[in-house]
C-alpha positions as CSV (number, residue, x, y, z in Angstrom):
1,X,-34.2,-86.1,3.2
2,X,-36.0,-86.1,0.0
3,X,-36.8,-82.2,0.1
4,X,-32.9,-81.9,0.8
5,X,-33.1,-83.5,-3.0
6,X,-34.4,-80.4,-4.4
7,X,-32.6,-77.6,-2.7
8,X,-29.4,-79.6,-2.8
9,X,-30.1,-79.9,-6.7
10,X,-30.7,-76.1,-7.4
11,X,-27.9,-75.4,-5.3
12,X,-25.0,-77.4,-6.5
13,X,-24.6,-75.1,-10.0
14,X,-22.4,-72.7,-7.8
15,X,-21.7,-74.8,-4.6
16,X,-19.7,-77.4,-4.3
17,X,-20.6,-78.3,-1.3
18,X,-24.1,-78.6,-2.2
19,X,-23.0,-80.6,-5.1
20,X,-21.0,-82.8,-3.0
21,X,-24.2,-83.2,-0.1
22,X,-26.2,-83.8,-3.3
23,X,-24.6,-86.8,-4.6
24,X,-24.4,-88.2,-1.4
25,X,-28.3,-88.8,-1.1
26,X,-27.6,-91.4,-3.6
27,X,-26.6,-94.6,-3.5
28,X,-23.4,-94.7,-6.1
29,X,-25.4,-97.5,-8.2
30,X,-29.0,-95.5,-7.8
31,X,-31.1,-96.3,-10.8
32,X,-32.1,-92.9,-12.8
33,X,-35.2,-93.0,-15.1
34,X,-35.8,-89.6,-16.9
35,X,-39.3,-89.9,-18.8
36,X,-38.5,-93.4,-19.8
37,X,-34.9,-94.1,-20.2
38,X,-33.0,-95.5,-17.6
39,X,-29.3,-95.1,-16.7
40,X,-27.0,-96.1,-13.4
41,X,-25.6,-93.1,-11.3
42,X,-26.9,-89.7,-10.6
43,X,-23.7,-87.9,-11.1
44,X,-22.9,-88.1,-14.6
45,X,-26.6,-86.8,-15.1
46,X,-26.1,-83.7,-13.2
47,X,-22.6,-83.6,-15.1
48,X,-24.9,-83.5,-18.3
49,X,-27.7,-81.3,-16.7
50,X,-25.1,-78.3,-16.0
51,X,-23.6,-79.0,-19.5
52,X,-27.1,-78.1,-21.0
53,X,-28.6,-75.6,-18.4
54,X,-27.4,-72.6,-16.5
55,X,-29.7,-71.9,-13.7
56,X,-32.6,-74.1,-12.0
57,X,-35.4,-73.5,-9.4
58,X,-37.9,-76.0,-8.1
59,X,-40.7,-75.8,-6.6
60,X,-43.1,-78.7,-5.2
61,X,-45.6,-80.6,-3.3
62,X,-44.7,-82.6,-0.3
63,X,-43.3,-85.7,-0.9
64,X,-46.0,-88.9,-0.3
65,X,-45.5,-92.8,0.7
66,X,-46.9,-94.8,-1.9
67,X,-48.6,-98.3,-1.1
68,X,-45.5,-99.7,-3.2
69,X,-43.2,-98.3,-0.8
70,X,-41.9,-95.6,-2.7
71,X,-42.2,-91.7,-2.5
72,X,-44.3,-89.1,-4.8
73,X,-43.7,-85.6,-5.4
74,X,-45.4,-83.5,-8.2
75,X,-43.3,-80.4,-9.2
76,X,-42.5,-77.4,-11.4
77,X,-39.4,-76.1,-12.4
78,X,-38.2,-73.0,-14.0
79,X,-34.5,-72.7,-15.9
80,X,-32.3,-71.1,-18.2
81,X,-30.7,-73.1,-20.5
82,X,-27.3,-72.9,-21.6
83,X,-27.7,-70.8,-24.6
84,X,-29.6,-67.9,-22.3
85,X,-33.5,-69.3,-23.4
86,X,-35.3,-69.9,-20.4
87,X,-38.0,-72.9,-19.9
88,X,-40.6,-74.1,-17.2
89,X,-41.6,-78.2,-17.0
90,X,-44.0,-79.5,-14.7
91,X,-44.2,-83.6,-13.6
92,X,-43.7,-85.8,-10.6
93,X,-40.9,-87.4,-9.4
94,X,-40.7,-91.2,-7.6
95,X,-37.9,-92.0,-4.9
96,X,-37.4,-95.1,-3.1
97,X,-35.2,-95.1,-0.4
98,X,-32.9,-97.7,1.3
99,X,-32.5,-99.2,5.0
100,X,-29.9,-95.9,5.4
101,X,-32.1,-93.4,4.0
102,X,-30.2,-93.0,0.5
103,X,-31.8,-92.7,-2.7
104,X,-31.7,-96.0,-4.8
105,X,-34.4,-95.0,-7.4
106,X,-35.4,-91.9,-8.7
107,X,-37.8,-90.9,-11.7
108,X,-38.6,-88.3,-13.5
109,X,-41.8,-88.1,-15.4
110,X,-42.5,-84.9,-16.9
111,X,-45.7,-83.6,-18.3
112,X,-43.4,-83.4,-21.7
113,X,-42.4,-86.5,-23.0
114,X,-39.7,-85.0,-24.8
115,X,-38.1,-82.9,-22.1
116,X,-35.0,-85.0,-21.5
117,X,-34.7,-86.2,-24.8
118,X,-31.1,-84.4,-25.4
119,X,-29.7,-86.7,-22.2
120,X,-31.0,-90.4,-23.3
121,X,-27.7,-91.4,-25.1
122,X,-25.3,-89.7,-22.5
């Protein structure tokens, strides 16, 4: 379920359908924390994410249980951005998982500290 995150995620630019799969690993009230700052709802992030970027690609490790429960993934990502420049990020993600295998928690720690600073006050 968790690597459906990431193909589901580089999919849903151009399919709704993926978008729609997507959002439904999530619990409605999933906690989101992006290097730090924390908001409620994995939607209006990827509403701001396609606002800001054109195209995205991950690529990553397999996901591991933690002794807290949780999951661990490190990946790298490679994007274009919505004015044409094109980036790559590196970091690790953390997932826990509910009783019905939805995604209640997800962070996103990047090796930049500043990667997702354009989303903290959306």
């Amino acid at each position: 379920m968790l690597n459906n995150y990431f193909r589901l995620f580089d999919a849903s630019r151009t399919d709704k359908r993926a978008m729609q799969d997507l959002l439904s690993l999530f619990t409605p009230d999933a906690e989101i924390v992006l290097n730090g700052s924390s908001r409620t709802g994995f939607e209006g992030f990827m509403k701001a994410f396609y606002e800001y970027n054109q195209d995205i690609k991950h690529m990553w490790d397999a996901w591991v249980l933690q002794p807290d429960g949780s999951y661990q993934t490190n990946w790298a990502v490679c994007g274009q951005a919505a004015d044409g420049t094109v980036y790559a990020r590196t970091g690790i993600d953390i997932a826990r998982v509910n009783e019905a295998g939805q995604i209640v928690y997800l962070e996103n720690v990047q090796a930049d500290e500043n990667a997702f600073s354009k989303y903290k006050n959306e």
